[in-house]
C-alpha beads as a LAMMPS data file, in Angstrom:
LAMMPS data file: protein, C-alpha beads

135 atoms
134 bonds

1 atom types
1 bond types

-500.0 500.0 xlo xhi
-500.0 500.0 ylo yhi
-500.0 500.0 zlo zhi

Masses

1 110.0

Atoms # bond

1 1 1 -195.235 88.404 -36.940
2 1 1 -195.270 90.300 -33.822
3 1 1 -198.158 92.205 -34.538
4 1 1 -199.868 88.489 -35.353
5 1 1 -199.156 87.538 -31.730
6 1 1 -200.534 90.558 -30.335
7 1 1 -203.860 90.083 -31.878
8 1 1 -204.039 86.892 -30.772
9 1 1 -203.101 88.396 -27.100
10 1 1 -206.027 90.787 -27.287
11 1 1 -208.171 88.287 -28.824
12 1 1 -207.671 85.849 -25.447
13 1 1 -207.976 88.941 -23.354
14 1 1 -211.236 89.900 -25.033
15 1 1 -212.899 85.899 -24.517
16 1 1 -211.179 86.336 -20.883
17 1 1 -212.984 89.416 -19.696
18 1 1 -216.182 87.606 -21.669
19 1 1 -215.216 84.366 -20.119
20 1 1 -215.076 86.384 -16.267
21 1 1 -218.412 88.119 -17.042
22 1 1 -219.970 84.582 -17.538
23 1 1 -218.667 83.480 -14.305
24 1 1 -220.176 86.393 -12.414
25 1 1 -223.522 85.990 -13.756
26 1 1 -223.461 82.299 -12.814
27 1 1 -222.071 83.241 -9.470
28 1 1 -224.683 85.742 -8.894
29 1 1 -227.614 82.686 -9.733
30 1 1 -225.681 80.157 -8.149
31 1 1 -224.203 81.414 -4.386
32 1 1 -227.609 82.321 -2.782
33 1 1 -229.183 78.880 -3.388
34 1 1 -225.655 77.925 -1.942
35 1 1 -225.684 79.795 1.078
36 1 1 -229.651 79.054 1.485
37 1 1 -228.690 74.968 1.632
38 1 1 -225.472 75.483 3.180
39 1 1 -223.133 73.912 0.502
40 1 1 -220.576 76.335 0.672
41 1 1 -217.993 73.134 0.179
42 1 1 -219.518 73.043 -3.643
43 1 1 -216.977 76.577 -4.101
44 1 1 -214.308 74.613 -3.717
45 1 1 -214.871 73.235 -7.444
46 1 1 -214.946 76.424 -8.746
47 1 1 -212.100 76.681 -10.428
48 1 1 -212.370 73.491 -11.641
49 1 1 -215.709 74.143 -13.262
50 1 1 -213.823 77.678 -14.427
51 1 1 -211.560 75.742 -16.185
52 1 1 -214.480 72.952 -17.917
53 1 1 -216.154 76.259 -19.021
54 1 1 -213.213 78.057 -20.859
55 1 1 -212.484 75.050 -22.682
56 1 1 -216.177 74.254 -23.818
57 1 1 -216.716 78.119 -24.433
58 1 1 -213.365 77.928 -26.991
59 1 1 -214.619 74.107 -28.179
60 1 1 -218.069 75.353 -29.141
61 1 1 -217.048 78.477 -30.537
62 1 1 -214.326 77.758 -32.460
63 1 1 -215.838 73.995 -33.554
64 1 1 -218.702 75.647 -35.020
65 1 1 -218.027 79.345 -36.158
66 1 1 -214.226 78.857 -36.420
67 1 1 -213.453 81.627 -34.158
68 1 1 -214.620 83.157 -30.546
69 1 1 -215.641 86.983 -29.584
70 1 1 -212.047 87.942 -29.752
71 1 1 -210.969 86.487 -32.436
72 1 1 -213.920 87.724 -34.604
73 1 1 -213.111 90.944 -33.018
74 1 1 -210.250 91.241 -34.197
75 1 1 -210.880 88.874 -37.532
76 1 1 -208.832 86.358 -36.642
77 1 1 -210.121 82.530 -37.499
78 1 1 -209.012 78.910 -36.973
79 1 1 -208.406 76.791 -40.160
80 1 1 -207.602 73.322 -40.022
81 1 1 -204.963 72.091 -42.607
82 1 1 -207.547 70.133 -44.576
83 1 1 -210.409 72.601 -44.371
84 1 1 -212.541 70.849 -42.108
85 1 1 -212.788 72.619 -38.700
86 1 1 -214.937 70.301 -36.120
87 1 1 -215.550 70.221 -32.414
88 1 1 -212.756 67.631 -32.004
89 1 1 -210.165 69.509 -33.526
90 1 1 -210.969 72.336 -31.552
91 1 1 -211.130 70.846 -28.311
92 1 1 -207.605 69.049 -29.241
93 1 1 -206.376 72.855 -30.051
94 1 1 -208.027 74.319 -26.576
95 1 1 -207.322 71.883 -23.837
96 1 1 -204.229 73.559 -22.522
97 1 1 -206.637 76.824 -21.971
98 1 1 -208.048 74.788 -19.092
99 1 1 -205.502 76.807 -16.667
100 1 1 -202.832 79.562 -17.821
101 1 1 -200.051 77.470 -17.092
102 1 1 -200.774 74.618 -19.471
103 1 1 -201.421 77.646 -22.267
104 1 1 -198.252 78.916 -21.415
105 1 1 -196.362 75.461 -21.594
106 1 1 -198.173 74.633 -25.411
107 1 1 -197.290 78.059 -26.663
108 1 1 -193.224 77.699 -25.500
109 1 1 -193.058 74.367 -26.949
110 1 1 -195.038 75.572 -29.788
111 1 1 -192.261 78.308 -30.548
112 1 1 -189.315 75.641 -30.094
113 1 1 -190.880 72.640 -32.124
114 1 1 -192.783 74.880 -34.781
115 1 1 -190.647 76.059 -38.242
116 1 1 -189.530 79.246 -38.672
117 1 1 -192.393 82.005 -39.300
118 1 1 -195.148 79.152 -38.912
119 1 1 -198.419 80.642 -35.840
120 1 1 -198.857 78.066 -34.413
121 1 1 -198.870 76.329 -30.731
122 1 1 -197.757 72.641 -29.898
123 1 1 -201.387 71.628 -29.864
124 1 1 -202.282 73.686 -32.882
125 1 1 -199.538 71.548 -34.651
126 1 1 -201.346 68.334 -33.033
127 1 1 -204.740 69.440 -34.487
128 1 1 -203.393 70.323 -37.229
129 1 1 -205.050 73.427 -37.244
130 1 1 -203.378 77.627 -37.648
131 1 1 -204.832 81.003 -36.745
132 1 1 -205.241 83.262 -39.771
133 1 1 -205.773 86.725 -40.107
134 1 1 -208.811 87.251 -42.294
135 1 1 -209.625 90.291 -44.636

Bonds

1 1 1 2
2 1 2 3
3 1 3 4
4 1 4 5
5 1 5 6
6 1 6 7
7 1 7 8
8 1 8 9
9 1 9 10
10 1 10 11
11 1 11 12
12 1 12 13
13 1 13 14
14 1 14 15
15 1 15 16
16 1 16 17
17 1 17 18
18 1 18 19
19 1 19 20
20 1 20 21
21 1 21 22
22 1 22 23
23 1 23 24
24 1 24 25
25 1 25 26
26 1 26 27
27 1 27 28
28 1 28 29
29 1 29 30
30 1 30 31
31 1 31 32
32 1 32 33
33 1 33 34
34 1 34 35
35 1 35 36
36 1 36 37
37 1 37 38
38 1 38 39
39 1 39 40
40 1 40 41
41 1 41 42
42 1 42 43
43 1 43 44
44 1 44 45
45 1 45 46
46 1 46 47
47 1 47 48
48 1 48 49
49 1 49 50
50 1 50 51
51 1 51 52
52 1 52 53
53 1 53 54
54 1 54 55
55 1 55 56
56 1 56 57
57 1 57 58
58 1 58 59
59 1 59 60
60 1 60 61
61 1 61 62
62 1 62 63
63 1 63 64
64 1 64 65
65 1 65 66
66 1 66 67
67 1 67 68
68 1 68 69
69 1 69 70
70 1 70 71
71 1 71 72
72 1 72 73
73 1 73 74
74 1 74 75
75 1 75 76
76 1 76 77
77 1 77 78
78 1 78 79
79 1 79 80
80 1 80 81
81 1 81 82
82 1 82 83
83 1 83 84
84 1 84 85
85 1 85 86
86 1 86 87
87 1 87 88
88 1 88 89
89 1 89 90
90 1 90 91
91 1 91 92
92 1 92 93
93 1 93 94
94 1 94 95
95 1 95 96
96 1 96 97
97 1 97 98
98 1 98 99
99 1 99 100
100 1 100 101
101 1 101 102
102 1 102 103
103 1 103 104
104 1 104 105
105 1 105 106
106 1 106 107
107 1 107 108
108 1 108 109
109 1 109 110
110 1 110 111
111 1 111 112
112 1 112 113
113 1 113 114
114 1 114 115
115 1 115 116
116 1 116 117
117 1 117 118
118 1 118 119
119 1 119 120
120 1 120 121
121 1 121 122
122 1 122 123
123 1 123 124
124 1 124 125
125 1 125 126
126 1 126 127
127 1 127 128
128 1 128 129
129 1 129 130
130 1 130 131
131 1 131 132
132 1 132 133
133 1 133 134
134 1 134 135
């Protein structure tokens, strides 16, 4: 079970360091048409639009290929309970990834709700969706 977890770990570290990359690139187009028309007060919604791209990045991803860089990585996929994985299921399963705290919050009560031995957060169990470890 352990070693489960820690897949899953490196998986979010892997779409975070892929997530980060993104963000620089856009950065790098963005901030010099920013400084050119002065609208420096735009950065101030950065993190906001950080957090609107990590959930659409693990929306898309896992809504249509049932998995993200990391995960695939490290062959990991989401399966929803009746075999049907869609964009609304995912972004039900994803929201808390807007910030780390949220994520944090859903996997805690995730680990007190859940059953015994069950992989699953408190919005996985909403979605009705599990990670699985694929051969």
């Amino acid at each position: 079970m352990q070693e489960f977890w820690g897949r899953r770990l490196v998986a979010l570290i892997v779409d975070a360091i892929f997530i980060t990359l993104l963000m620089w690139v856009l950065t790098a187009i963005v901030y010099p048409v920013l400084a050119w028309n002065n609208l420096y007060s735009v950065l101030n919604y950065w993190l906001v639009l950080l957090g609107v791209l990590i959930v659409l990045y693990f929306t898309v991803m896992e809504g249509k290929w049932s998995s993200t860089l990391g995960k695939g990585l490290l062959k990991l996929k989401v399966q929803a309970a009746d075999g049907n994985m869609n964009y609304k299921k995912a972004f039900l399963r994803n929201i808390s990834k807007f910030l780390w705290i949220p994520l944090v919050i859903d996997l805690l009560i995730g680990v007190v709700v859940s059953k015994e031995g069950t992989r699953q957060r408190y919005l996985d169990l909403l979605a009705k969706t599990t990670v699985i470890k694929v051969e």
